[in-house]
N, C-alpha and C positions, 0 to 999 in steps of 0.2 A: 226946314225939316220936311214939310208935307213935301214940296219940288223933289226932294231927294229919294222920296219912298215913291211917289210917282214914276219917277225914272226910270227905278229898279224893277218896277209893275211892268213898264211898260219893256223893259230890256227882258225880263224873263217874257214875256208872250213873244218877242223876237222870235228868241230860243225856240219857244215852243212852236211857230209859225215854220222855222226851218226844220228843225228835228221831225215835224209831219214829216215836210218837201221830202226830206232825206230818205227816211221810212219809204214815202213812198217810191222813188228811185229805189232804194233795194230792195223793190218789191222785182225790178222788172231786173235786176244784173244778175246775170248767170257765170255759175261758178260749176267747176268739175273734180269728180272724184274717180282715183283708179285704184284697180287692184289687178293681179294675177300679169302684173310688166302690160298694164296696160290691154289686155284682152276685154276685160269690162270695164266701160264708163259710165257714170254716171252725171247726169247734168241735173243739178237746180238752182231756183233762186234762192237769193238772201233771205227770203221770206219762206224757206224753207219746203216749195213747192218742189216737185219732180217734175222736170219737163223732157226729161228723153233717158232709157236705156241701150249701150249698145253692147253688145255682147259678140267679139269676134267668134265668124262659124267655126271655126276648130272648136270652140269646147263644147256647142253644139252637137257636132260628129261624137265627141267621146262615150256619151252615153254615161255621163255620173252625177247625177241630179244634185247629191250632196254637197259637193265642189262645185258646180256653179254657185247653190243657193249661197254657200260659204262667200266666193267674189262678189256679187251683187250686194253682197250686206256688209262687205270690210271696204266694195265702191261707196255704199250710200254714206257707211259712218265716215268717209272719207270727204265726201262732198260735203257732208252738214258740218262739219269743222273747217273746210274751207268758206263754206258759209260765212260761219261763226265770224273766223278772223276776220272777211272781208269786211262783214258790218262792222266789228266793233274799230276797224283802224280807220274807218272812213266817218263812225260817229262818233270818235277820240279827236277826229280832227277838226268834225263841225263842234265841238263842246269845249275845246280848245287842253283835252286832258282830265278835264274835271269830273270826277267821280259824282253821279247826281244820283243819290239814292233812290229808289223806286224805278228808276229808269232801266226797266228789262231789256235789253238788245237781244234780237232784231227788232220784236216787236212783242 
């Protein structure tokens, strides 16, 4: 009986050993979000960080603050659910499916 709770001790620290590793890899994969057919992008990581805007210069030219503000924020809400998905189908597959409660994804 102690061998067999030993085991488990040591197969969950596995777990938790890679699920770091993992974590930390999608700290560094970037993922994109669009809006307006592509006129604005957004780029972040899995870890939710912003690491570039790009905004084609026509909407630039237009002169209507409100409509961009609008694309940049249906890009970003675009990118943080590409986010989303990416962690969680790539920590579905390090966890083998299994539902670990307490375990927030991304991080």
């Amino acid at each position: 009986m102690k061998g067999g709770l030993g085991n488990i001790m040591k197969q969950a620290q596995q777990l938790q050993e890679r699920l770091q590793k993992a974590q930390e890899e999608l700290a560094q994969v970037e993922v994109q979000g669009h809006a307006g057919g592509n006129l604005v992008e957004v780029t972040v990581t899995c870890r939710n960080d912003v690491r570039r805007v790009r905004i084609d210069p026509s909407l630039l030219a237009e002169n209507d603050p409100e409509m961009l503000e609008d694309l940049i924020a249906a890009a970003m809400n675009d990118a943080l659910r590409n986010a989303e998905k990416t962690s969680a189908e790539r920590m579905s597959a390090l966890t083998g499916g299994m539902n670990i409660p307490g375990l927030n994804l991304p991080f």
